[in-house]
CHARMM-style PDB file with segment names, atoms N, HN, CA, C and O in Angstrom:
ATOM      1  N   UNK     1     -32.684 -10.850  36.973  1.00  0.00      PROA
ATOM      2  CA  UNK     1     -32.287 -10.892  35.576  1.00  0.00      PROA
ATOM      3  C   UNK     1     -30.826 -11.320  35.491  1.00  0.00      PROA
ATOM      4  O   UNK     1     -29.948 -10.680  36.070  1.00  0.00      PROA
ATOM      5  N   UNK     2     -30.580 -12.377  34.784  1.00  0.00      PROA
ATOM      6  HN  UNK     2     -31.293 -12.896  34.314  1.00  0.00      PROA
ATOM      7  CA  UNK     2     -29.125 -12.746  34.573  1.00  0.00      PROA
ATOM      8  C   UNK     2     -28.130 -11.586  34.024  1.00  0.00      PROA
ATOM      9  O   UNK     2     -28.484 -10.451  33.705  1.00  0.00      PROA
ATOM     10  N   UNK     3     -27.457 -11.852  34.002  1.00  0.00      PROA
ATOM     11  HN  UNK     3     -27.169 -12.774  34.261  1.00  0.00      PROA
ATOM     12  CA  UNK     3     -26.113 -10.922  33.779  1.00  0.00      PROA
ATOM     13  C   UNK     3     -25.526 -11.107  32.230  1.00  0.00      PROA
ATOM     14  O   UNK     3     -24.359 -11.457  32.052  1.00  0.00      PROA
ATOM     15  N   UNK     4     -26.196 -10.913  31.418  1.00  0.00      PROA
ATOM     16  HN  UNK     4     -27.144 -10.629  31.563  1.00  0.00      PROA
ATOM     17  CA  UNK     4     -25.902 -11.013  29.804  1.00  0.00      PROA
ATOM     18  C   UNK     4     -24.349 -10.814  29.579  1.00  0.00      PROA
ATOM     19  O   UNK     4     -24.163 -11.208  28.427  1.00  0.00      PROA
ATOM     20  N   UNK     5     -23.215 -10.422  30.079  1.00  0.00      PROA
ATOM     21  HN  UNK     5     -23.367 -10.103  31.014  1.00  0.00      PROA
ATOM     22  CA  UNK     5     -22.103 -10.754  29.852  1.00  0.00      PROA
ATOM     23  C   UNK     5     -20.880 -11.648  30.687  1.00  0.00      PROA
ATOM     24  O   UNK     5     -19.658 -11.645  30.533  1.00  0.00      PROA
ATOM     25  N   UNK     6     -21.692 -12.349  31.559  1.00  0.00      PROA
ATOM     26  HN  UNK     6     -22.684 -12.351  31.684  1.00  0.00      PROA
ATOM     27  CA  UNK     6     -21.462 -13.415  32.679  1.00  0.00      PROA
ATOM     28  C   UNK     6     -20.573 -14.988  31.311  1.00  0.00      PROA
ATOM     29  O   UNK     6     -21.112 -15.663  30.434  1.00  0.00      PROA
ATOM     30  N   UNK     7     -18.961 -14.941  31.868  1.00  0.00      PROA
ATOM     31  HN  UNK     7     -18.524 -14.393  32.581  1.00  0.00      PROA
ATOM     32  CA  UNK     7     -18.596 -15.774  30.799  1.00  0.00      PROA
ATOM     33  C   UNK     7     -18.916 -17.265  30.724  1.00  0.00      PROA
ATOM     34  O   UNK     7     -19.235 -17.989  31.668  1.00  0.00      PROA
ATOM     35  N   UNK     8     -18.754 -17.652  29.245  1.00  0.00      PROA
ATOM     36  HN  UNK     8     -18.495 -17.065  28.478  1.00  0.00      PROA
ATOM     37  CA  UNK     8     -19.478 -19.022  29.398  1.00  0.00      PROA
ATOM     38  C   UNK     8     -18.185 -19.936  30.200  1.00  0.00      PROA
ATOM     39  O   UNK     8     -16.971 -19.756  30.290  1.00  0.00      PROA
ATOM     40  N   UNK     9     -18.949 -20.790  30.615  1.00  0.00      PROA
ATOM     41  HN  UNK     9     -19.935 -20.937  30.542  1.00  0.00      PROA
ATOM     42  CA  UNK     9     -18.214 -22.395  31.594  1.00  0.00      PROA
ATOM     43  C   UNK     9     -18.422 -23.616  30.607  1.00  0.00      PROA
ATOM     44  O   UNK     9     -19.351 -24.261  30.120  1.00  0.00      PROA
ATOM     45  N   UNK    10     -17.111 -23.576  30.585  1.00  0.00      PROA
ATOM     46  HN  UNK    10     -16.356 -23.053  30.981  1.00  0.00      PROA
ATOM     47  CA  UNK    10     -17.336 -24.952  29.429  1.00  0.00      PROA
ATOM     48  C   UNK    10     -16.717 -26.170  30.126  1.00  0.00      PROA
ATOM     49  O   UNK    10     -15.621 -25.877  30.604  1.00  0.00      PROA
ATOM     50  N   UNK    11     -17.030 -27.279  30.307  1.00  0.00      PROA
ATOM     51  HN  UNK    11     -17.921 -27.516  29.919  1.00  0.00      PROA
ATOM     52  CA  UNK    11     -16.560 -28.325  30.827  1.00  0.00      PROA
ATOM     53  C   UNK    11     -15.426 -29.245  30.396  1.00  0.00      PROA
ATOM     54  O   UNK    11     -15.621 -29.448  29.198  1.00  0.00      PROA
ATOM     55  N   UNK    12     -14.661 -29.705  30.671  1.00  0.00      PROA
ATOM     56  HN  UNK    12     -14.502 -29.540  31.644  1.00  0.00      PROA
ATOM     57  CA  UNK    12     -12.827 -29.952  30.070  1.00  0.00      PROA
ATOM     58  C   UNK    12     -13.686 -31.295  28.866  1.00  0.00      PROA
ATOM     59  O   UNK    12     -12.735 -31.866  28.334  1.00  0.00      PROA
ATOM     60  N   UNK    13     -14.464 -31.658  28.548  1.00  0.00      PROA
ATOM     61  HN  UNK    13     -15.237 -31.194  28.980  1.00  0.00      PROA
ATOM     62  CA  UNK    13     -14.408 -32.138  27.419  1.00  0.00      PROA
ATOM     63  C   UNK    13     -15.323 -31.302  26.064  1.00  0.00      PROA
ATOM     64  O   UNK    13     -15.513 -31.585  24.881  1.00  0.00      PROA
ATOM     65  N   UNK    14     -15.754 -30.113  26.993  1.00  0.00      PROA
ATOM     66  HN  UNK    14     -15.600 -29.883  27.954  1.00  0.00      PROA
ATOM     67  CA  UNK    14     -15.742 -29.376  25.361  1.00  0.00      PROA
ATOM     68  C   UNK    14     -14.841 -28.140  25.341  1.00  0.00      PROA
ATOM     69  O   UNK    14     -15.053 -27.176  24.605  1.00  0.00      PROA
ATOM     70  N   UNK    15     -13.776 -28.238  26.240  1.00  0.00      PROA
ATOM     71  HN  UNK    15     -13.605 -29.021  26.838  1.00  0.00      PROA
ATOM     72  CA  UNK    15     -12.647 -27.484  25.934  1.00  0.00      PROA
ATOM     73  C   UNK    15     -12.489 -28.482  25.176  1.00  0.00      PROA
ATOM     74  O   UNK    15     -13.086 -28.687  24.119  1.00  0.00      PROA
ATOM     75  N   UNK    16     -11.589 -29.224  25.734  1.00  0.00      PROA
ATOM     76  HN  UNK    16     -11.105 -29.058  26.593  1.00  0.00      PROA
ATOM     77  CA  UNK    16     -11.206 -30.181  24.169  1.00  0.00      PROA
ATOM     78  C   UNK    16     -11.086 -30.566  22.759  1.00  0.00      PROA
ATOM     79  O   UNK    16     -10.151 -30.783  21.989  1.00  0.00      PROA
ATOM     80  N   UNK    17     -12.734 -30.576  22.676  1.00  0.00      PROA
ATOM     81  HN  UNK    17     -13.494 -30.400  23.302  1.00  0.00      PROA
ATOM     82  CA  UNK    17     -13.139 -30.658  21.354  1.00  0.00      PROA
ATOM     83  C   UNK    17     -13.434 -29.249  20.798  1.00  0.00      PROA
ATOM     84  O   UNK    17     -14.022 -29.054  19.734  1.00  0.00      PROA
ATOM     85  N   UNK    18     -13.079 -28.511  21.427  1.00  0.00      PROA
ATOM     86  HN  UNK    18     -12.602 -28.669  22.291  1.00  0.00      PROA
ATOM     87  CA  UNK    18     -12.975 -27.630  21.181  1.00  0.00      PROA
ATOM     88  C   UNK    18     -11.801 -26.572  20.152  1.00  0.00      PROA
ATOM     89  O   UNK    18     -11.757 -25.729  19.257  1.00  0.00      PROA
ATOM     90  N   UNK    19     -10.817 -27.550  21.277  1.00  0.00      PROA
ATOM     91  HN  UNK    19     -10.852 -28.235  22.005  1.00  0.00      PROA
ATOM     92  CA  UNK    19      -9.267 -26.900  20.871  1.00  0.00      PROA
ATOM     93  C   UNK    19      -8.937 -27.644  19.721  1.00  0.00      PROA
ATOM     94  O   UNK    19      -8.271 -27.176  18.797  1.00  0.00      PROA
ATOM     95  N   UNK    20      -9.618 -29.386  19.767  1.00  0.00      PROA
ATOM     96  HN  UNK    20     -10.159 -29.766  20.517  1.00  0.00      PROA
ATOM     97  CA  UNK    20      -9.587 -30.133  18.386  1.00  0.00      PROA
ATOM     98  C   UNK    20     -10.034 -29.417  17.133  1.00  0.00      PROA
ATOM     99  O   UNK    20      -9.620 -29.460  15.974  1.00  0.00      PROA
ATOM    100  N   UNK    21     -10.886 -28.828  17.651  1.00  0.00      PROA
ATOM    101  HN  UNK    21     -11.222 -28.793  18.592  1.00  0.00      PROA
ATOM    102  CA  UNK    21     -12.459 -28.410  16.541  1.00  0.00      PROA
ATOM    103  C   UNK    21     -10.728 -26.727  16.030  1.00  0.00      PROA
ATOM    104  O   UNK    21      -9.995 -26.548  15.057  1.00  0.00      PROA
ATOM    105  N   UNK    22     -10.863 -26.223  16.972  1.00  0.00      PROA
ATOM    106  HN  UNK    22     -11.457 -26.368  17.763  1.00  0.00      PROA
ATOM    107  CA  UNK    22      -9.634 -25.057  16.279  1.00  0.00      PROA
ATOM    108  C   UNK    22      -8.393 -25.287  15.703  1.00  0.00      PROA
ATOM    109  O   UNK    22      -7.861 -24.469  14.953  1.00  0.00      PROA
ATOM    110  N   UNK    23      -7.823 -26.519  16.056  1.00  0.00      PROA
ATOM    111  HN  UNK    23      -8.255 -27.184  16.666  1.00  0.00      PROA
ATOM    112  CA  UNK    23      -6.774 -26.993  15.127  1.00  0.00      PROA
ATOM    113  C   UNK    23      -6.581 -27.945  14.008  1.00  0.00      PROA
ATOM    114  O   UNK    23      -5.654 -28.252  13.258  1.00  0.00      PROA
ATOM    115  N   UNK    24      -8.080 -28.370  14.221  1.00  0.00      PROA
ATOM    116  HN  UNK    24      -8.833 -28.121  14.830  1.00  0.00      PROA
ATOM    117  CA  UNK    24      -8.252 -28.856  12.634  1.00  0.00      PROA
ATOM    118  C   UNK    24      -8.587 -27.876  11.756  1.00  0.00      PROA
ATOM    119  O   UNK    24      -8.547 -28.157  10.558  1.00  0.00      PROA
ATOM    120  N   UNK    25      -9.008 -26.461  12.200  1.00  0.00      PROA
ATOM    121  HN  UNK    25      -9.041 -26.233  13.173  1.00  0.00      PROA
ATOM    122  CA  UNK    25      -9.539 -25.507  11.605  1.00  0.00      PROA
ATOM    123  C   UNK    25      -8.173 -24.531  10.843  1.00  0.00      PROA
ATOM    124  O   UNK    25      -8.081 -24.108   9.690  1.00  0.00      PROA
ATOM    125  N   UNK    26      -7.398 -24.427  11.797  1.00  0.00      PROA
ATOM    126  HN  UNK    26      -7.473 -24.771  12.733  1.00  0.00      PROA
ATOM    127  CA  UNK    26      -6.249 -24.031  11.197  1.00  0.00      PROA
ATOM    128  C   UNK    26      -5.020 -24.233  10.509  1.00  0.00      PROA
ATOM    129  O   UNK    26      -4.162 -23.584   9.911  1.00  0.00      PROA
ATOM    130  N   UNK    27      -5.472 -26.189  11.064  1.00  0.00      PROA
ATOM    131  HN  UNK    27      -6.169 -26.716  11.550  1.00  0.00      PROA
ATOM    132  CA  UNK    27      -4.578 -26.517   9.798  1.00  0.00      PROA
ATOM    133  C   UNK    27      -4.992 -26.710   7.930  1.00  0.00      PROA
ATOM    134  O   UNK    27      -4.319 -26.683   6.900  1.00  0.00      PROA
ATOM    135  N   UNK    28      -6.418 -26.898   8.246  1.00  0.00      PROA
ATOM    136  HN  UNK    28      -6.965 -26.920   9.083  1.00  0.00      PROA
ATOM    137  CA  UNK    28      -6.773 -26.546   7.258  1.00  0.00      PROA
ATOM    138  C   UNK    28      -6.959 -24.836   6.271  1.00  0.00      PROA
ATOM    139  O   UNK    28      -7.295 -24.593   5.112  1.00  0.00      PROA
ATOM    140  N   UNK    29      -6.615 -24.106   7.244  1.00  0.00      PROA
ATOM    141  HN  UNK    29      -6.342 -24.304   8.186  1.00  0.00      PROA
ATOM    142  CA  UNK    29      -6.666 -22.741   6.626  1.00  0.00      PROA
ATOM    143  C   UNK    29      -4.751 -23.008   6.059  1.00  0.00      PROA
ATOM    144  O   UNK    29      -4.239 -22.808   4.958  1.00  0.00      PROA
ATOM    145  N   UNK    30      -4.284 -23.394   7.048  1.00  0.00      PROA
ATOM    146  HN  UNK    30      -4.700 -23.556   7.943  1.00  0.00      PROA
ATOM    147  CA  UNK    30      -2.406 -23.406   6.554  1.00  0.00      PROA
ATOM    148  C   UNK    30      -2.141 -24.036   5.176  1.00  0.00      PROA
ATOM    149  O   UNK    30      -1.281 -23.681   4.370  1.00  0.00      PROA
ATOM    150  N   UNK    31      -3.179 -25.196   5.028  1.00  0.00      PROA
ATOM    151  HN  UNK    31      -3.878 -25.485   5.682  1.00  0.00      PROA
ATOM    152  CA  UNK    31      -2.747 -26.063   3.623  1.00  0.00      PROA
ATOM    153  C   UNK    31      -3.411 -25.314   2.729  1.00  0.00      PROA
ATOM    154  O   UNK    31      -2.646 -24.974   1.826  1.00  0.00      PROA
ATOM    155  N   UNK    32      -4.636 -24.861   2.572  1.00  0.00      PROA
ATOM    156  HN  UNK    32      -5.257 -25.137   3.305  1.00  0.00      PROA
ATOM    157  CA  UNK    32      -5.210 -23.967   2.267  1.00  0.00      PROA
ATOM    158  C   UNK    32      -4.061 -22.491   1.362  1.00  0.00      PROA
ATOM    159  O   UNK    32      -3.700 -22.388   0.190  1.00  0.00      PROA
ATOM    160  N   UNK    33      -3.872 -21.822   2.271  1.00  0.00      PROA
ATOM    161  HN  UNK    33      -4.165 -21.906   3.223  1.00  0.00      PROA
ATOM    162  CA  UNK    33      -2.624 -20.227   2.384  1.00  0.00      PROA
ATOM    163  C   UNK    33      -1.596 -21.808   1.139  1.00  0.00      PROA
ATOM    164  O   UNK    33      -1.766 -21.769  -0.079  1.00  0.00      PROA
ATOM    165  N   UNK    34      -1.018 -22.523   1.544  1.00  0.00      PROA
ATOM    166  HN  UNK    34      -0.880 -22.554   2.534  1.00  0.00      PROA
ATOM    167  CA  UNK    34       0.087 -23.312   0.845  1.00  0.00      PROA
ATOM    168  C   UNK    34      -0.607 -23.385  -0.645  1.00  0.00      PROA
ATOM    169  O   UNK    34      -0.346 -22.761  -1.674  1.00  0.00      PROA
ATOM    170  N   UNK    35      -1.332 -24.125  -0.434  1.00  0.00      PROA
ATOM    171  HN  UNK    35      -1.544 -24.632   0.401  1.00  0.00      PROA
ATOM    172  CA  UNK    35      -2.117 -24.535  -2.135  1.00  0.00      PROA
ATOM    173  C   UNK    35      -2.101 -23.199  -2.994  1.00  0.00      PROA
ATOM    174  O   UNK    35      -1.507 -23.016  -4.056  1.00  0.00      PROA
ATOM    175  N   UNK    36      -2.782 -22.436  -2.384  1.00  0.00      PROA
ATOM    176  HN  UNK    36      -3.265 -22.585  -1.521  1.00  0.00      PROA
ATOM    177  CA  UNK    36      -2.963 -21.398  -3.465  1.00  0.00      PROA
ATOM    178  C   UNK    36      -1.443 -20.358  -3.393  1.00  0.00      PROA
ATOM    179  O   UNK    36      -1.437 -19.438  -4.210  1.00  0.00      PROA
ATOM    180  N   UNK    37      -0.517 -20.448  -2.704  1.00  0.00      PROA
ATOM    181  HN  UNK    37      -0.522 -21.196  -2.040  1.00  0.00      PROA
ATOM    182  CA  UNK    37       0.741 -20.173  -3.318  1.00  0.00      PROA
ATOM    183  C   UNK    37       1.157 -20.867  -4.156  1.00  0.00      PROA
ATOM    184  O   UNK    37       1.353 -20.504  -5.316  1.00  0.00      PROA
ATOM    185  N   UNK    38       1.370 -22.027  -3.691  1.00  0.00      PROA
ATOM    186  HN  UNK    38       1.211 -22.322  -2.748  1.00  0.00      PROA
ATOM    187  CA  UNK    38       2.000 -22.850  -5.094  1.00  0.00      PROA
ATOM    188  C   UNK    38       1.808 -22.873  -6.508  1.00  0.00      PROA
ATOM    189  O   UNK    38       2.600 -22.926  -7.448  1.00  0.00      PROA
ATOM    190  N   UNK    39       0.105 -22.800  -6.400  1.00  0.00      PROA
ATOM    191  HN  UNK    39      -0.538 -22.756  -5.636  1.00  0.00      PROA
ATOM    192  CA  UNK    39      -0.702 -22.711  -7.456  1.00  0.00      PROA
ATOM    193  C   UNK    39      -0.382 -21.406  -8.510  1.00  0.00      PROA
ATOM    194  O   UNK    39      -0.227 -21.478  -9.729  1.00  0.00      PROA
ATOM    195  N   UNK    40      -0.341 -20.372  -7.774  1.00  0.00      PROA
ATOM    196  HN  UNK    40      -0.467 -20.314  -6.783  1.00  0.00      PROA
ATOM    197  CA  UNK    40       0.093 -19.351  -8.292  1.00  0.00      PROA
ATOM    198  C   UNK    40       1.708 -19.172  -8.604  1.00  0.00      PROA
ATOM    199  O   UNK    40       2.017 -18.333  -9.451  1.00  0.00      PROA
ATOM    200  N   UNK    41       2.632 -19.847  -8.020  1.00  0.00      PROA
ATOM    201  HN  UNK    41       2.381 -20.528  -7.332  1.00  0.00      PROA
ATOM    202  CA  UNK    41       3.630 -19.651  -8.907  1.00  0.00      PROA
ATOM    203  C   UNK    41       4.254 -20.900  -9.678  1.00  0.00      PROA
ATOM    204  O   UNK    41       5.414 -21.236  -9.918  1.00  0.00      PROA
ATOM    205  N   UNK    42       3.124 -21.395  -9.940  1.00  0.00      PROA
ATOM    206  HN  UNK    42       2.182 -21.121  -9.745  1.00  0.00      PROA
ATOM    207  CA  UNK    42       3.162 -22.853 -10.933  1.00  0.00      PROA
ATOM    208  C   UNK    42       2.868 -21.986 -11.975  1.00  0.00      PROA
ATOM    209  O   UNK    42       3.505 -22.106 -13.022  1.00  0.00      PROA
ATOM    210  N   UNK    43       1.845 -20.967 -11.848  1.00  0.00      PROA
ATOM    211  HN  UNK    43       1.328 -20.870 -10.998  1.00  0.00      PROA
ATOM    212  CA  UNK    43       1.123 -20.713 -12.798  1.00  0.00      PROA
ATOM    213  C   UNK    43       2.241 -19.156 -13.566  1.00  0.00      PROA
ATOM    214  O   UNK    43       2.165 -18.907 -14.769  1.00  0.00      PROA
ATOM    215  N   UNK    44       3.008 -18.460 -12.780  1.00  0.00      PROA
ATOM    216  HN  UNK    44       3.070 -18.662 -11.802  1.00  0.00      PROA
ATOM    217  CA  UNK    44       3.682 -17.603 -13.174  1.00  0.00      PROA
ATOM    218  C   UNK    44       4.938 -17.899 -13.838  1.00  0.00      PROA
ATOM    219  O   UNK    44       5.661 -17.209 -14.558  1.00  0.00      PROA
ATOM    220  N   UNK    45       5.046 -19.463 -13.292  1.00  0.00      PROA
ATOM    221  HN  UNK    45       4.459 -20.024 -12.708  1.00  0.00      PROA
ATOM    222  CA  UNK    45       6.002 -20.284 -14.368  1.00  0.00      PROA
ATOM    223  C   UNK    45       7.891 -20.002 -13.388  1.00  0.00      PROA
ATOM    224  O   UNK    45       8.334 -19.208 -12.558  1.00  0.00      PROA
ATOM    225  N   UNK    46       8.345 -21.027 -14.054  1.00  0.00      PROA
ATOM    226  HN  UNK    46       7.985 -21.672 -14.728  1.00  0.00      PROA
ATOM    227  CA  UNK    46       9.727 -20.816 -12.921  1.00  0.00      PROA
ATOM    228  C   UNK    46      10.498 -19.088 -13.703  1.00  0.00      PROA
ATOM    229  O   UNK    46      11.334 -18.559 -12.970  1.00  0.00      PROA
ATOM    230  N   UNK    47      10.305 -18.618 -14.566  1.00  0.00      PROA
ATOM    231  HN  UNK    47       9.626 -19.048 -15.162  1.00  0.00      PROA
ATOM    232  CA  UNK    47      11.041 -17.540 -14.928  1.00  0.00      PROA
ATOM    233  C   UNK    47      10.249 -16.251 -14.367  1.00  0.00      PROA
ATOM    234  O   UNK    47      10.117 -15.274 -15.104  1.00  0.00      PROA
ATOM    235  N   UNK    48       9.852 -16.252 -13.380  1.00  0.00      PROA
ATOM    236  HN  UNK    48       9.959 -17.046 -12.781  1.00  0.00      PROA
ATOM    237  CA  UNK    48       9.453 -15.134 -12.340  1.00  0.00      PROA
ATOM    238  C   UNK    48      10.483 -14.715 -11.602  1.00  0.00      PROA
ATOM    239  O   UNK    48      10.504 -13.536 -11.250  1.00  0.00      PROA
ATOM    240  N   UNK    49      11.374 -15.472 -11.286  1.00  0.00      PROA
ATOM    241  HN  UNK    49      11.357 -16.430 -11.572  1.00  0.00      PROA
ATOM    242  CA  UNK    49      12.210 -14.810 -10.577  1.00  0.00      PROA
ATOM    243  C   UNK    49      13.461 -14.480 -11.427  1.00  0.00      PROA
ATOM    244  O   UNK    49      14.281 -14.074 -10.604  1.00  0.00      PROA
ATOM    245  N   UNK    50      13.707 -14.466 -11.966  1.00  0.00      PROA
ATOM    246  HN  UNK    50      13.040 -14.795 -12.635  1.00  0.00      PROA
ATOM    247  CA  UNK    50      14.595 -14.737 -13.653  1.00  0.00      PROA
ATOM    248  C   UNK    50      14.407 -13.256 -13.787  1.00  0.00      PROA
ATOM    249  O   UNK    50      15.588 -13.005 -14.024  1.00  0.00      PROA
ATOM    250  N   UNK    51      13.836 -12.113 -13.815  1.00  0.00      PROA
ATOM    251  HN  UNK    51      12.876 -12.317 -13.622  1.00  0.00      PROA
ATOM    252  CA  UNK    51      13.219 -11.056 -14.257  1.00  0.00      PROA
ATOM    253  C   UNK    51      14.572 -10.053 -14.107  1.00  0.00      PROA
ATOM    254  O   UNK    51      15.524 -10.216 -13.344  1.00  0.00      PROA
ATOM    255  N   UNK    52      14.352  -8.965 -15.081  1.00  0.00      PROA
ATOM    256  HN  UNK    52      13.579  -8.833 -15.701  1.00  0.00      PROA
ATOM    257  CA  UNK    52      15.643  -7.537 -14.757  1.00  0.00      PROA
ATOM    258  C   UNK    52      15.119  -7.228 -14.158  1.00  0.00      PROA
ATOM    259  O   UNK    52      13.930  -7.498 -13.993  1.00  0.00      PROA
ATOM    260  N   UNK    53      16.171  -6.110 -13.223  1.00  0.00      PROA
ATOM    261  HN  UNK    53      17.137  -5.891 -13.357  1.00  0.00      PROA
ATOM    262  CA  UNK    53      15.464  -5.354 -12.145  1.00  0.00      PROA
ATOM    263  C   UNK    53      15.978  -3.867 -13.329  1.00  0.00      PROA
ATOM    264  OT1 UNK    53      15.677  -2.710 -13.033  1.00  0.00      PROA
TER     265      UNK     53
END
């Protein structure tokens, strides 16, 4: 019976596309996190920081 937690072997071209496949992934999560900041303080307007304490 095989060894059900025996790690996988991946061969250097699907490391690769691999590491491609994760940094297209995270740069799209980064622009992503950006957009919806901006968005939100487009939307709170420039006198957000203007405020009394």
């Amino acid at each position: 019976m095989a060894d059900p937690k025996a790690p996988l072997r991946l061969t250097s071209e699907e490391q690769k596309r691999r590491r491609k496949r994760s940094l297209a992934l995270a740069l799209t999560l980064g622009v992503l996190v950006l957009l919806f900041y901006v968005v939100t303080i487009a939307k709170l307007g420039p006198d957000v920081l203007q405020r009394p304490m």
